[in-house]
C-alpha positions as a Python dict, from the first residue, in 0.01 Angstrom:
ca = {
    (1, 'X'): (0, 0, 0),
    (2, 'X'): (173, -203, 300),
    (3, 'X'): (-165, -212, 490),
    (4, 'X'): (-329, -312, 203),
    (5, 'X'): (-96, -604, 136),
    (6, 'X'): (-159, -723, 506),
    (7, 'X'): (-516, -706, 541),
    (8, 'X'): (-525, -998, 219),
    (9, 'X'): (-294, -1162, 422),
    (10, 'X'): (-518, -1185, 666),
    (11, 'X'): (-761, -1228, 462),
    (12, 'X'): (-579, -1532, 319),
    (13, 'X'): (-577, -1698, 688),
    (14, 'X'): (-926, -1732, 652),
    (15, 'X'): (-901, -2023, 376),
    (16, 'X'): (-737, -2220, 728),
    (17, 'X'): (-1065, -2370, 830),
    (18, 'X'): (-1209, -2455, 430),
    (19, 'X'): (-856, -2670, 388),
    (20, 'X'): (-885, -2856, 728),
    (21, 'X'): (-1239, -2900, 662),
    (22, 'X'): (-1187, -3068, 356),
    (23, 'X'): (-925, -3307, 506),
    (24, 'X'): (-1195, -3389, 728),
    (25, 'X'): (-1098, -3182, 1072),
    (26, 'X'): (-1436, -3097, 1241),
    (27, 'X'): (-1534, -2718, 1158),
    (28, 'X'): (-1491, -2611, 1512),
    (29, 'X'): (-1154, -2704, 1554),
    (30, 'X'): (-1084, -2559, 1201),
    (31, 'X'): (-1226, -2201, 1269),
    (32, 'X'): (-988, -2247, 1630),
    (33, 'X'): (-710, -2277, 1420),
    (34, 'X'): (-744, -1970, 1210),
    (35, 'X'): (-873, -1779, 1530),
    (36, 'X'): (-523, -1872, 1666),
    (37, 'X'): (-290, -1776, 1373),
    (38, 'X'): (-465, -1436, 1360),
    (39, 'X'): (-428, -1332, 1748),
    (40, 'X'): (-58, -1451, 1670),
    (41, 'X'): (-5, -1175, 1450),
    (42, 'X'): (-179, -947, 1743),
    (43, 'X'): (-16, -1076, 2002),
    (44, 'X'): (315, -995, 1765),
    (45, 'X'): (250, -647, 1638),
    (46, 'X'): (132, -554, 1977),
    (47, 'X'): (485, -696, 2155),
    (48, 'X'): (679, -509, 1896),
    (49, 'X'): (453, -187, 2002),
    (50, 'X'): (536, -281, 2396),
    (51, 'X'): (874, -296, 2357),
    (52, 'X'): (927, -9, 2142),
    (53, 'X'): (773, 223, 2397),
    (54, 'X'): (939, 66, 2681),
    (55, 'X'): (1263, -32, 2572),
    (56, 'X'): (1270, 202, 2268),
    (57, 'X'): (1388, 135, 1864),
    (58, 'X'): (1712, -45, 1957),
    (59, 'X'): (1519, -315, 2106),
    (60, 'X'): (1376, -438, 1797),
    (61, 'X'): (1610, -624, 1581),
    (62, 'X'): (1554, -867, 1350),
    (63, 'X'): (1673, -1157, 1494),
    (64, 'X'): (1455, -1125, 1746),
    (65, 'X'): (1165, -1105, 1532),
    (66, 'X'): (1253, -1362, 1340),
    (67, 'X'): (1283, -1610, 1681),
    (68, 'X'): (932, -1440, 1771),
    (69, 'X'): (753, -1525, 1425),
    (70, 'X'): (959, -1903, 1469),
    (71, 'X'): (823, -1949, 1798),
    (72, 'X'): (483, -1853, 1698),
    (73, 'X'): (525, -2106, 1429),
    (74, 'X'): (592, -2387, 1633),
    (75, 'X'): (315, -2307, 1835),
    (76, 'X'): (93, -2335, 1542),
    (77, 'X'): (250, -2664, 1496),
    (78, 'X'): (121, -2801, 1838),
    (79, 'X'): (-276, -2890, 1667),
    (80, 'X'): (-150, -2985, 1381),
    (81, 'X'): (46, -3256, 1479),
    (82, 'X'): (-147, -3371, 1740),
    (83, 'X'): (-433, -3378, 1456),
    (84, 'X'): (-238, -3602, 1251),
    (85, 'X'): (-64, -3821, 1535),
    (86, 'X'): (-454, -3869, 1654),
    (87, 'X'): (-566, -3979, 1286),
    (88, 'X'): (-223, -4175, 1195),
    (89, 'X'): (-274, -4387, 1517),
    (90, 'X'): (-621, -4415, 1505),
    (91, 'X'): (-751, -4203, 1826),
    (92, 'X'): (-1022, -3974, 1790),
    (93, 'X'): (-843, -3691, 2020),
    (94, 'X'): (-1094, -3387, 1854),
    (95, 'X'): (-1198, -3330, 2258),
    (96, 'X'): (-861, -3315, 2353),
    (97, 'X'): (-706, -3102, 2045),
    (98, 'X'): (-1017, -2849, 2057),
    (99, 'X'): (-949, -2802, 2468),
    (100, 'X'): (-563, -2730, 2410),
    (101, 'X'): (-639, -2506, 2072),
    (102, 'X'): (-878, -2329, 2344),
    (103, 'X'): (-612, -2299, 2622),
    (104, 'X'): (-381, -2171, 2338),
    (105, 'X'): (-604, -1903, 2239),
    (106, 'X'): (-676, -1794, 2584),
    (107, 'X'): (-295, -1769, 2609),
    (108, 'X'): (-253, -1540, 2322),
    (109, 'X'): (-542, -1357, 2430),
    (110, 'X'): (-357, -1311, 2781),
    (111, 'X'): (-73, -1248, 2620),
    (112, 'X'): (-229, -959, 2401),
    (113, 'X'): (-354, -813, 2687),
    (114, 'X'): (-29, -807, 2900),
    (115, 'X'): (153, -608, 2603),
    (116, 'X'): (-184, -342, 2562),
    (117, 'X'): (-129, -301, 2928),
    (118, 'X'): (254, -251, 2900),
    (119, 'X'): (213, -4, 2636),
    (120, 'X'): (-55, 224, 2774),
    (121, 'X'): (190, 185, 3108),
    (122, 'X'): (536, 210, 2974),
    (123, 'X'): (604, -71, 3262),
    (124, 'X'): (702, -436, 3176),
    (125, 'X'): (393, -689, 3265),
    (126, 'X'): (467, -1021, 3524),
    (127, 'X'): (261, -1260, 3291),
    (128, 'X'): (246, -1667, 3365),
    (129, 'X'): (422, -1855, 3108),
    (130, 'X'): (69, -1997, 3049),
    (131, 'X'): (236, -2191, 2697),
    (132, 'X'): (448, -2400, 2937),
    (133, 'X'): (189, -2514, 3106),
    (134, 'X'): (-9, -2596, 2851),
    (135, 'X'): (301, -2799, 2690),
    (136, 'X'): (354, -2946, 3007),
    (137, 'X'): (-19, -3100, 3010),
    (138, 'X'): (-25, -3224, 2623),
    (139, 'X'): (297, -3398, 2751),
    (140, 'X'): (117, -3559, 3017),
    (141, 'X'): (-170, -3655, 2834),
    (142, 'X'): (10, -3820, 2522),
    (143, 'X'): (239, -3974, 2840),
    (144, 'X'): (-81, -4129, 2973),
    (145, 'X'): (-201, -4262, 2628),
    (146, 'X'): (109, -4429, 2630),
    (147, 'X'): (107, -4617, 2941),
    (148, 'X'): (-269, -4728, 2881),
    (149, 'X'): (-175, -4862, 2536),
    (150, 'X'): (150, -5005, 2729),
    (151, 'X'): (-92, -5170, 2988),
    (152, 'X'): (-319, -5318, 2733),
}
């Protein structure tokens, strides 16, 4: 019955890209978004496998779950405010928020991979902290729109 429930919760993240379509975000970056929240949940279920092999039960608690689903959150938070920053000040940023929507992808792809590998292995995985990078470039780029609309 549990499985059951989750697949129509997935199921349900697939009505993402009809909603932002209809508030007028190009399809692309819609179907990016939805792409995103559901190699979240991968990404999550397969850390929770990783460390449960490596580090065994006692190293899932609850509280770290919960920070793991928040911080996924946020992430998820990243497009959508640069979506509506871009349309509340006027820019048309849909390059810009499809590239970093791409990068973050690619990063939970990595990240998926790096916790398959750590399972099969039983060994922790050095991964980048490709996210901070990423954060580190939106930074710079809203920086830079700053300074030009400063300048003008």
């Amino acid at each position: 019955m549990e499985n059951c429930t989750t697949i129509i919760w997935i199921k349900n993240l697939l009505y993402i890209p009809a909603f932002l379509i209809a508030i007028g975000i190009p399809e692309q970056t819609s179907w990016s978004i939805s792409a995103l929240s559901i190699l979240m949940i991968v990404d999550f279920a397969t850390g929770i496998l990783a460390s449960y092999k490596i580090d065994g039960r006692n190293s899932i608690t609850s509280r770290r779950m919960t920070m793991g689903a928040v911080a996924k959150a946020l992430i998820l938070l990243i497009p959508f405010v640069l979506i509506l920053g871009a349309k509340g000040a006027g820019f048309n940023l849909n390059l810009v928020v499809q590239s970093i929507l791409s990068m973050l992808v690619l990063s939970e792809v990595y990240s998926i991979i790096g916790n398959i590998q750590a399972f099969k292995t039983g060994k922790r995985i050095k991964e980048i902290d490709a996210l901070s990078i990423i954060l580190k470039k939106i930074r710079g780029m809203l920086f830079s729109l700053f300074d030009k609309a400063k300048a003008e």
